[in-house]
C-alpha positions as CSV (number, residue, x, y, z in Angstrom):
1,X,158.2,80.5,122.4
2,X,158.4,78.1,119.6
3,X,161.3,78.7,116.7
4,X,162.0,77.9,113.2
5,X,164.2,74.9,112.5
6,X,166.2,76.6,110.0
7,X,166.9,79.9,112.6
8,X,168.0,77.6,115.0
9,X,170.2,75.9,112.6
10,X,171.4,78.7,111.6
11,X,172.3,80.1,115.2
12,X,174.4,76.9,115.5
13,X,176.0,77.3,112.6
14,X,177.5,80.7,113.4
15,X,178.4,79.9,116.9
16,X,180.7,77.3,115.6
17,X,182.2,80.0,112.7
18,X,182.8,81.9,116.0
19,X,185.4,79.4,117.6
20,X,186.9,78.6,114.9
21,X,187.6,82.4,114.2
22,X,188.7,82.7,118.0
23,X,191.0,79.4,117.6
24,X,192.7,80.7,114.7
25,X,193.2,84.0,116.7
26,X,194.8,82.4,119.7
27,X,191.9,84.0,121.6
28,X,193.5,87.3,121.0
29,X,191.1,89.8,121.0
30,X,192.1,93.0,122.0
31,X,192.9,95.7,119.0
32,X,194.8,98.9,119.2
33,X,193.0,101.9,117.5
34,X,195.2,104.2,116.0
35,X,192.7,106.8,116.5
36,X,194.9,108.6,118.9
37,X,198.2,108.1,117.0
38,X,196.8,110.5,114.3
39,X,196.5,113.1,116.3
40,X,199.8,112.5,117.8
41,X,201.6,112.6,114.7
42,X,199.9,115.6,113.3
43,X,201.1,117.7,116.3
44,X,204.8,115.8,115.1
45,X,204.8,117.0,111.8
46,X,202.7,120.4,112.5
47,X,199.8,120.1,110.5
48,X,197.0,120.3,113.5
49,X,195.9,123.5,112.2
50,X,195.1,122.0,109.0
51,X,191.7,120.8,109.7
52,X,190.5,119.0,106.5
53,X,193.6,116.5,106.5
54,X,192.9,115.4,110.1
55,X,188.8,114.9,109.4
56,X,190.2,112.7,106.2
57,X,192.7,110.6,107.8
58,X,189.9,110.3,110.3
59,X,187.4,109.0,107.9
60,X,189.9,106.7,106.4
61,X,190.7,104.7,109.6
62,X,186.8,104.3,110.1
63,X,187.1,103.1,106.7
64,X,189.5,100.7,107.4
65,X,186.9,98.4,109.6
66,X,185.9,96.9,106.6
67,X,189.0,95.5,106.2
68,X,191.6,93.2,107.7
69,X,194.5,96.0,108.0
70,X,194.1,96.1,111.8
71,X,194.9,92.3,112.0
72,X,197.6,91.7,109.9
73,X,199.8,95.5,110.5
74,X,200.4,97.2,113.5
75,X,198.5,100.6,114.5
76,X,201.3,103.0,113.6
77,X,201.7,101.7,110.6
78,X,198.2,102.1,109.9
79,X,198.1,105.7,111.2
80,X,201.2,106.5,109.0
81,X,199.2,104.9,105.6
82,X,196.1,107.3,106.7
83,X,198.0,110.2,106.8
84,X,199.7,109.7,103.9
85,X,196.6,108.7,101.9
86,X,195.0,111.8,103.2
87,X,197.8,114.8,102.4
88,X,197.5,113.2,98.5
89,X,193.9,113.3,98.2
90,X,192.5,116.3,100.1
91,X,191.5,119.7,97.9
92,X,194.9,121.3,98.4
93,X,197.6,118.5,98.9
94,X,200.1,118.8,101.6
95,X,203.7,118.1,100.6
96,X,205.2,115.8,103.8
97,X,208.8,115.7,104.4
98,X,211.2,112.8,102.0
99,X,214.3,114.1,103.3
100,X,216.5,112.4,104.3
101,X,214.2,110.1,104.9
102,X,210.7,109.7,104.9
103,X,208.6,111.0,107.4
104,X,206.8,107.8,108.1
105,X,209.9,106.0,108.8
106,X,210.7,107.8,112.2
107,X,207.3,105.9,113.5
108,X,208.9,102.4,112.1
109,X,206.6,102.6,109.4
110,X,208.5,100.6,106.2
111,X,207.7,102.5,103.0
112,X,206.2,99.0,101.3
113,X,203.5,98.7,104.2
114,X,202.5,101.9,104.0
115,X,201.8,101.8,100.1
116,X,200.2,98.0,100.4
117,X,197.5,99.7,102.9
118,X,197.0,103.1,101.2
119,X,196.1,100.3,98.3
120,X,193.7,98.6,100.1
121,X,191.6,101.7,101.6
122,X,191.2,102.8,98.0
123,X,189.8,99.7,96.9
124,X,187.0,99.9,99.6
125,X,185.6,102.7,97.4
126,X,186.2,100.6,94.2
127,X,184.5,97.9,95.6
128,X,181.0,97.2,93.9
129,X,178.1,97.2,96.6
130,X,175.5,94.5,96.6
131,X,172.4,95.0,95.6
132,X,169.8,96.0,98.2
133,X,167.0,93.9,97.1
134,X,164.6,95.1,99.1
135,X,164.0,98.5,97.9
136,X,164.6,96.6,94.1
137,X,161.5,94.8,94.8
138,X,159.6,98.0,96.2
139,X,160.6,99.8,93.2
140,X,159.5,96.9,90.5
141,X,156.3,97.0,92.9
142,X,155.6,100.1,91.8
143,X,156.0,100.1,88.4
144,X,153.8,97.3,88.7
145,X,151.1,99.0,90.2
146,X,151.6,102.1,88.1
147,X,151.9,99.9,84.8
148,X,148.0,97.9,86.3
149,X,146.4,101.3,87.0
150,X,148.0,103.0,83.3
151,X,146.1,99.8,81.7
152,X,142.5,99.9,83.4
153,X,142.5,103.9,82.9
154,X,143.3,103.1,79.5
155,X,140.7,100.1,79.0
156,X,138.4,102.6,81.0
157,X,138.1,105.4,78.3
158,X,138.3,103.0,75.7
159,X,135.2,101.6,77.1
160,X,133.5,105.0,77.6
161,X,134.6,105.5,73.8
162,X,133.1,102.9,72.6
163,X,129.5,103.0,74.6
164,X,129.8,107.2,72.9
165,X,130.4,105.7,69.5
166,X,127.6,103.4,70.0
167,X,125.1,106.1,71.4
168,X,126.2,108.4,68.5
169,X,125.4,105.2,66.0
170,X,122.0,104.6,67.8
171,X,121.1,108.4,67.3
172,X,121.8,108.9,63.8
173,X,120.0,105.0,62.6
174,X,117.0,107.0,64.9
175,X,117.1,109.8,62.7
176,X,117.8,108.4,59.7
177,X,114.6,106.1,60.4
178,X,112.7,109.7,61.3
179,X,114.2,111.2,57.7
180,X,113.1,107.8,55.9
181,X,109.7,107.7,57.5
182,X,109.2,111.7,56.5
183,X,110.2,111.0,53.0
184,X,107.7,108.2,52.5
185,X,104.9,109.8,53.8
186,X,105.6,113.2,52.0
187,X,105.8,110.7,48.5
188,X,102.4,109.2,49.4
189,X,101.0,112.4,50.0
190,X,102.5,114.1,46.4
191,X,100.8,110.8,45.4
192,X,97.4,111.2,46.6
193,X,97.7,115.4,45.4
194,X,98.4,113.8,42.2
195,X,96.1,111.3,42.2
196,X,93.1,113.8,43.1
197,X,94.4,116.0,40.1
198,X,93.8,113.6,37.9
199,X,90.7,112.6,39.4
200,X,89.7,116.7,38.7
201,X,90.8,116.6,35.6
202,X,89.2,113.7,34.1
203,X,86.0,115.4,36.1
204,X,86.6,118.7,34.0
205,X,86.8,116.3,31.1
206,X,83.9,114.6,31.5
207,X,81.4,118.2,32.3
208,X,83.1,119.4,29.1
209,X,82.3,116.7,27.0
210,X,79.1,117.0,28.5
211,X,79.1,121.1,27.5
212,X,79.9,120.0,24.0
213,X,77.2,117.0,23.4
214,X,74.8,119.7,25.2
215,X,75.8,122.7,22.5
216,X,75.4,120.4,19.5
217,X,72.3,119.5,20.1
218,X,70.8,122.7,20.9
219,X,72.5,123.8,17.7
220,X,71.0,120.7,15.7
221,X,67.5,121.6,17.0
222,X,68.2,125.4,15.9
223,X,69.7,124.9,12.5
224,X,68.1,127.3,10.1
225,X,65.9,125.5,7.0
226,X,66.8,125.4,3.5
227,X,63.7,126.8,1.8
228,X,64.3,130.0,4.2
229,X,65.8,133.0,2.3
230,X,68.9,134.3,3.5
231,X,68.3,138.0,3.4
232,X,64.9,138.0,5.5
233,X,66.5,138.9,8.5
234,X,63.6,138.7,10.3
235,X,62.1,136.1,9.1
236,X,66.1,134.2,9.7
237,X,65.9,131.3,12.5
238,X,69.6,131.6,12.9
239,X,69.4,135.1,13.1
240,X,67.4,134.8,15.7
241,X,69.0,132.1,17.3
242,X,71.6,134.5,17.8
243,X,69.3,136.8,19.0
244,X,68.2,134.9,22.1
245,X,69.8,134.4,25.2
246,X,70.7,131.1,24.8
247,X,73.1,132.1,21.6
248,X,75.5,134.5,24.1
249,X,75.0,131.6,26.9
250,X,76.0,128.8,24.6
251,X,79.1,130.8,23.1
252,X,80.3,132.2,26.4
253,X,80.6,128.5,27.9
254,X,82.1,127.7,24.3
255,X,84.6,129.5,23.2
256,X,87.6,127.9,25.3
257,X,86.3,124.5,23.3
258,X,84.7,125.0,20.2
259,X,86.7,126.7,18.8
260,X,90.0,124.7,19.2
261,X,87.9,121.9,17.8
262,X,87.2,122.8,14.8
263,X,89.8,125.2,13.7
264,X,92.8,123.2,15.2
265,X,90.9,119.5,14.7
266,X,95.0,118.0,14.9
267,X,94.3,118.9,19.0
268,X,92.9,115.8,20.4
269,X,92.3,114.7,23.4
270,X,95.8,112.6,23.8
271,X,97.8,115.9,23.2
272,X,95.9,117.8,26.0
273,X,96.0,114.7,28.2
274,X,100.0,114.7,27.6
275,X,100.2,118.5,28.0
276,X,98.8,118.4,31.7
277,X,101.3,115.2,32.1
278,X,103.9,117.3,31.6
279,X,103.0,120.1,33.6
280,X,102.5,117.7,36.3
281,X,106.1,116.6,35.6
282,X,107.3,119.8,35.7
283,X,105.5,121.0,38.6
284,X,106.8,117.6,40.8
285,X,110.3,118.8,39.3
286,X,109.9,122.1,40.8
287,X,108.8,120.6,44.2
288,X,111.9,118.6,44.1
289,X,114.5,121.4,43.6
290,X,112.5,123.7,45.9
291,X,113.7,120.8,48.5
292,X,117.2,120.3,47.5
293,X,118.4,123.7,46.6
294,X,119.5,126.7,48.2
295,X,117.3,130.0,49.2
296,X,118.5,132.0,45.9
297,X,118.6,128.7,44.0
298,X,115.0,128.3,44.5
299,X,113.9,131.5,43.9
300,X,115.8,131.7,40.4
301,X,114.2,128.1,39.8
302,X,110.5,129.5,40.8
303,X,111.2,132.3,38.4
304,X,111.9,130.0,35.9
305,X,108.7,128.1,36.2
306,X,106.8,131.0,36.7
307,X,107.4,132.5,32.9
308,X,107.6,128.8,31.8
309,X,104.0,128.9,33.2
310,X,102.8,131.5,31.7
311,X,104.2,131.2,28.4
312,X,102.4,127.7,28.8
313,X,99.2,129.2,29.6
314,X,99.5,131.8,26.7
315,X,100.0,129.0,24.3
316,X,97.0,127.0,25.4
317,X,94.9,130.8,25.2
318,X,96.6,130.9,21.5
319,X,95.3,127.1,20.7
320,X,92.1,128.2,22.6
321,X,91.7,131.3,20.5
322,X,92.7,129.1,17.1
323,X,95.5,131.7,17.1
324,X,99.7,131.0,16.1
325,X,101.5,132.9,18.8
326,X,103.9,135.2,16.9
327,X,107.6,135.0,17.5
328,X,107.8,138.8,18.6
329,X,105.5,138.4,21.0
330,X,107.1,140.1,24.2
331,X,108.9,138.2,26.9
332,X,106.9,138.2,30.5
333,X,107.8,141.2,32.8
334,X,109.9,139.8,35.5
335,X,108.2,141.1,38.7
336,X,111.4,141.6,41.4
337,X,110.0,140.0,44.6
């Protein structure tokens, strides 16, 4: 079996403490235990009944291998110090005998021997212990260990924190995207309503320009000669004109544009071309608050441009008509829906 150097260096070195230890002892190596002097001196004073001071004066010479007392005094001095130690410091001291002398003294027991040793047993309970370093290190182990795992929990939910906060992020730039892309293509297709409105409008122009040019001329072809009496009805080409068919055709188709030409001449074209600009403004207003604002918001706000609407529409029938709207003209009914 092969050894360390340093344990058998070691082993030498305490087998040569050993002979010096015996040298200085003269080889003398046998020890009286006052084990059974304690009991002896009990029964002498009468206190074997008293169970708690023999356990303690018991415990106190076990003690007392710690120290050096059993090779520098003599056993009954020893049991005397225990004893004495002992009926001082149980629950219910014990009063020994002083008269005439100490009770220790009839043992040969001098009174400075016994204090010097009761001295010396107390201070084996003063004395500091050294530190067991072993269960120090298991206990800094642990803390260790505890402290490692406390961290990488920690850095674990901080980690799942962060990939939620990033999944969160990548959800809402989705959506926001989705919101963006909705908005543009409900813009383009407002755009393309308008557009074809004002591609019908300019059409309805146009056919009633057309309308217009058509009526003057049939009126120019049917204008009533000068050297043609007024009063022969009969004889009256205007009169009969209005007689025909064509008369009732021509001013049913019109009335809505005749007449607001040449009784309201200050109506051009521009104003009506502004008029339906604003509508349209108004209307893409309306569509706007319809989408930001509440359920009773919007249906006070389509009230509104209802009766806005219609007194719009009874001013253009008032232009149409060559007619001022009066001032006490009554307010729209407002229908409850």
């Amino acid at each position: 079996m092969l050894l360390d150097r340093s344990y058998v260096d070691l082993k030498n070195q305490v087998i040569k403490a050993e002979r010096k230890l015996l040298n200085a002892l003269g080889f003398v190596v046998h020890v009286n235990h006052p084990h059974k002097l304690i009991y002896a001196y009990l029964h002498a004073l009468g206190a074997t009944g008293n169970h708690e001071l023999m356990q303690k004066a018991w415990s106190y010479m076990n003690d007392g291998l710690r120290t050096d007392i059993f090779l520098r005094y003599r056993p009954e001095t020893i049991a005397c110090s225990c004893i004495h130690l002992a009926a001082r410091t149980i629950s219910e001291p014990l009063p020994l005998p002083h008269e005439p002398f100490p009770w220790f003294e009839a043992f040969d027991a001098s009174d400075r021997d016994v204090q010097t040793i009761s001295v010396l047993l107390l201070q084996v309970y003063a004395r500091i212990r050294a530190p067991n370093w072993t269960r120090l290190n298991d206990t800094l182990n642990k803390l260790r260990i505890g402290l490692s795992n406390a961290f990488a929990k920690a850095q674990q939910t901080e980690n799942v924190a962060n990939k939620e906060v990033e999944r969160a992020k990548a959800i809402l730039e989705k959506r926001r995207r989705e919101i963006a892309s909705k908005a543009a293509e409900m813009e383009r297709q407002n755009g393309a309503k308008s557009k074809a409105r004002e591609g019908g409008g300019k059409e309805k122009e146009v056919q009633r320009d057309r309308e217009k040019k058509m009526t003057t001329t049939m009126l120019s072809r049917h204008r009533p000669q000068p050297h043609v009496h007024v009063q022969d009805h009969q004889s009256n080409p205007r009169s009969e004109f209005r007689s025909s068919p064509i008369y009732y055709h021509h001013r049913a188709e019109s009335t809505e544009h005749d007449r607001p030409s040449k009784r309201n001449h200050h109506h051009s074209r521009h104003q009506r071309d502004e008029r339906r600009r604003a509508r349209e403004e108004r209307r893409a207003e309306k569509d706007r608050r319809h989408r930001t604002r509440s359920r009773d918001g919007r249906r006070k706000v389509a009230e509104k441009d209802r009766v806005s609407n219609q007194r719009e529409r009874e001013k253009d029938v008032y232009l149409a008509l060559g007619k001022r709207r009066s001032s006490e003209s009554p307010s729209p009914v407002k229908v409850r829906r």
